[in-house]
N, C-alpha and C positions, 0 to 999 in steps of 0.2 A: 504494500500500500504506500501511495505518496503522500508526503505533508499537504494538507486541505489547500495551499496557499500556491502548490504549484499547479501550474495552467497546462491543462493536457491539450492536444488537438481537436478540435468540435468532431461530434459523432451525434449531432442532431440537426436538422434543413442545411445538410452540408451542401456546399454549391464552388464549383472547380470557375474561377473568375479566370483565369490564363492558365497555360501548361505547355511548356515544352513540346513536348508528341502526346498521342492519346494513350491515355493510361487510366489508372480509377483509380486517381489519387485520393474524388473524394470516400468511397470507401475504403480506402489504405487509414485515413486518419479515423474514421469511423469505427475503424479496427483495432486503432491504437492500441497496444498495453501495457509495451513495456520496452525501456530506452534507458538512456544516460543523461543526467542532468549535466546541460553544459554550464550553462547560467541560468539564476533563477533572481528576478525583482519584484519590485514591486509594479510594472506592468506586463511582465509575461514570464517565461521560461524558453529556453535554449535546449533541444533535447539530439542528441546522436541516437538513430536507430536505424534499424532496416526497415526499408517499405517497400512492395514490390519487388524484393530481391534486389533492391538497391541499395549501400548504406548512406544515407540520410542527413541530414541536419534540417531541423524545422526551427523553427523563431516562429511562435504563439504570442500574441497580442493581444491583451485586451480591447476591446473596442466599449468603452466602462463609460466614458462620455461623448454629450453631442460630437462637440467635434473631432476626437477621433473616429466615430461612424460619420461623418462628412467627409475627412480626412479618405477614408476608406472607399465610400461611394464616389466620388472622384477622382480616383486613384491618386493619389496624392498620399499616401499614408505612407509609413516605415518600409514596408513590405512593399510596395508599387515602386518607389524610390530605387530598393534595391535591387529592384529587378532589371528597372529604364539601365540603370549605373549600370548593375554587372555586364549588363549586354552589350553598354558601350564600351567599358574594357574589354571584354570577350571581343568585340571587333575591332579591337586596334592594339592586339596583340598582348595586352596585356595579362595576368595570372590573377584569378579568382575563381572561386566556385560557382558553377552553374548553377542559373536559375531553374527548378523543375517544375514549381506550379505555386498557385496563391489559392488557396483553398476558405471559406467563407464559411462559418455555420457555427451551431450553440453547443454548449454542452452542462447542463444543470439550469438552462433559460440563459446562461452568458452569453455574449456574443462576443467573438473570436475570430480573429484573421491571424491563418498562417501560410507562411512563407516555405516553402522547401526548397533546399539546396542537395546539390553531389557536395559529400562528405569529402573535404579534403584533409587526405593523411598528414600528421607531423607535427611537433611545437610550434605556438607561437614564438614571437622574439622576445615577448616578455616571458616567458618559460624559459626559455633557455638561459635570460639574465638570472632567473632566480636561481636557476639548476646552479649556475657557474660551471656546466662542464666542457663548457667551448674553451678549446684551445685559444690564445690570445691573439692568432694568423684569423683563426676563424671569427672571433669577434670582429677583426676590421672589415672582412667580409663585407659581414650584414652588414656593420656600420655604411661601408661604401654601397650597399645594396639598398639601403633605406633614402639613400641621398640621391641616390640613381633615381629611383620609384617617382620621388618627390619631382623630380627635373622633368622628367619622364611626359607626370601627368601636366606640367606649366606648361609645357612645350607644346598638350597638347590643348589646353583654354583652360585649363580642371586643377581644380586642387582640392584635397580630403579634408574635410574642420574635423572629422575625428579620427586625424594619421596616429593613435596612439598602439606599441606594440603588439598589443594583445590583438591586436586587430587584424595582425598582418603572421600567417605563418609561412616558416621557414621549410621551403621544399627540398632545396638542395643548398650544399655546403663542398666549394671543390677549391682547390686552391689558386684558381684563375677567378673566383668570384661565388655569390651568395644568391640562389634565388628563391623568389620572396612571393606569395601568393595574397590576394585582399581579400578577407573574411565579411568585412562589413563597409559595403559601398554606399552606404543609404544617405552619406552627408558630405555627399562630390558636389562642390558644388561650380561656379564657369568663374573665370578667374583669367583677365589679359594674358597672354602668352608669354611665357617666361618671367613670370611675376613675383619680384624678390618677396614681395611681403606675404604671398603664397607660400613660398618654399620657408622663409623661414617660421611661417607659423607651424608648417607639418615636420620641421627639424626639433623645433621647440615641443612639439606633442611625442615628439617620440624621446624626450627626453623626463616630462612633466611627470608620465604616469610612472615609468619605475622611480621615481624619486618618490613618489607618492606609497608604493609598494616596498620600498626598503631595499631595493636593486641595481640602483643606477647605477650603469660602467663609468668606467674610470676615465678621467678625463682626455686622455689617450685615446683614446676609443672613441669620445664625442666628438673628438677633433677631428678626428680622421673622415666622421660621417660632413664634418663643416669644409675640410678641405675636399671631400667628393664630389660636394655639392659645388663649389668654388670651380672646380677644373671642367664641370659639364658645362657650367653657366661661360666661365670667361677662360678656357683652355692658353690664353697666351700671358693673362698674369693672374695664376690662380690665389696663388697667396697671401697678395693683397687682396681681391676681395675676400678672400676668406676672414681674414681679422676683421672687415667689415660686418660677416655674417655672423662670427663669432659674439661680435659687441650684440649685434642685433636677434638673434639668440638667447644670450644671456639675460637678456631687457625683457623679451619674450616671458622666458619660464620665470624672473624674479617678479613680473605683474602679475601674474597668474592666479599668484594667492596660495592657498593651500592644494598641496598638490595631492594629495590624498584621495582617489578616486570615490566618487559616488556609491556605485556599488562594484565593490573589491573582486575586479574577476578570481577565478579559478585556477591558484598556479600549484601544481601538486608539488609535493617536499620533492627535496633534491634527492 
C-alpha cells in the first residue's frame, strides 16, 4: 500500500489527450499498481514502472485548482509544456526522454493529468555529486558537458529556468567528453540567441541546487564548467570572458537567497 498523499495515475473517465503511436495507454494507467516512487510533493508524484512492456516514467499532476484545469484544457499545463519542449529537443538533436502520451482522468473523484515518458537509464548529475564516485577527469566532463548543453540551447533561441542537476542525467562518461540527457523540459523557455544572461542563469542553476543539497564541486570543477562555456561563446579569447562569467555567476547564485531546494529531490547514499 502507498502513503494516502501519493498521486497514482487516474483509473476513472480516463481519456488519452496525445500519444506517440496507438497504444492503451489509457488502460495501462487504469491498471496501474505498482512502481517506484521517483518524487513525491505536494502537487503530484514521479513514478518509474513498466506499462505496456515498456519501462516508464509518469509525472501525475494534480489538477486540485481552476487554473490548473485551464492550464490543462488549453494545453498549456506542466505536462503539455513538456511534451511541445521534448519534441523540440528530440528534433534538433538534442538528449531527452521521449514523450509517450498525456493521459487525463480521476481516481477517488480527483482529477489528474499524467505525463508518460521512455525511462531513461542512469544518475542524474546531482547523484553522482552526492555519490562522489567520479573520478576528478570525469567531473570536468560533465562540468564541460553542462556548459556545452547551456551554449547548445542559446545558440538555439532557448534556454532552461530550471537547468538544475537533478534534472539532467548522465548517459555516458568517456574521456573525450560527458553526455548528458534533459529529464524535465517543461521550463524552456525562447531566449535571443546566444544570450549571456541565459547561459549564465543555467550555469548559476547548476550550481545553486547542490549547494542547497550539501554537494557542491569544488571550485575547480565550477570553473572549468565557466571556462567551457567561455570557449563555445568566444573561442578566440576565452578567458577573458570567462572571468566575466565567473563574476556574473557568482552574482547569480549569491542573489539567489537560500539555496536549499523546495522539495529535496531523491539522491540515494553513496
Amino acid at each position: 500500500m502507498y502513503d494516502a498523499l501519493v498521486l497514482l495515475p487516474p483509473n476513472q473517465q480516463v481519456r488519452v489527450l496525445i500519444s506517440a503511436f496507438q497504444a492503451d495507454w489509457g488502460g495501462a494507467c487504469a491498471a496501474f499498481e505498482d512502481g517506484q516512487v521517483l518524487k513525491d510533493h505536494s502537487r503530484g508524484t514521479v513514478w518509474q514502472a513498466e506499462m505496456l512492456g515498456r519501462e516508464c516514467v509518469l509525472k501525475c499532476l494534480r489538477l486540485d485548482t481552476p487554473r490548473r484545469k485551464l492550464q490543462s484544457r488549453l494545453r498549456i499545463s506542466p505536462a503539455w509544456r513538456h511534451w511541445y519542449q521534448a519534441r523540440w529537443l528530440l528534433a534538433r538533436g538534442f538528449s531527452t526522454a521521449e514523450p509517450l502520451a498525456i493521459v487525463r482522468g480521476r481516481r477517488n473523484g480527483e482529477p489528474i493529468e499524467c505525463l508518460v515518458l521512455k525511462y531513461l537509464p542512469g544518475q542524474s548529475v546531482l547523484e553522482h555529486l552526492a555519490g562522489g564516485e567520479l573520478p576528478a577527469r570525469s567531473e570536468h566532463r560533465v562540468a564541460e558537458a553542462i556548459a556545452h548543453l547551456a551554449c547548445r540551447l542559446t545558440r538555439k533561441g532557448r534556454y532552461n529556468r530550471d537547468a538544475k542537476p537533478s534534472n539532467l542525467i548522465v548517459t555516458a562518461v568517456q574521456e573525450t567528453g560527458a553526455a548528458l540527457a534533459v529529464i524535465d523540459c517543461a521550463d524552456l523557455r525562447r531566449c535571443p540567441p546566444n544570450n549571456e544572461a541565459a547561459i549564465v542563469r543555467m550555469l548559476a542553476s547548476a550550481m545553486i541546487e547542490p549547494m542547497g543539497c550539501g554537494c557542491l564541486p569544488r571550485r575547480g570543477v565550477r570553473m572549468r564548467a565557466v571556462l567551457a562555456a567561455a570557449a563555445a561563446v568566444e573561442p578566440t579569447a576565452p578567458r577573458r570572458l570567462a572571468r566575466r562569467l565567473w563574476r556574473l555567476v557568482e552574482r547569480a547564485v549569491a542573489e539567489h537567497g537560500n539555496p536549499r531546494p523546495r522539495d529535496m529531490p531523491l539522491v540515494p547514499e553513496p
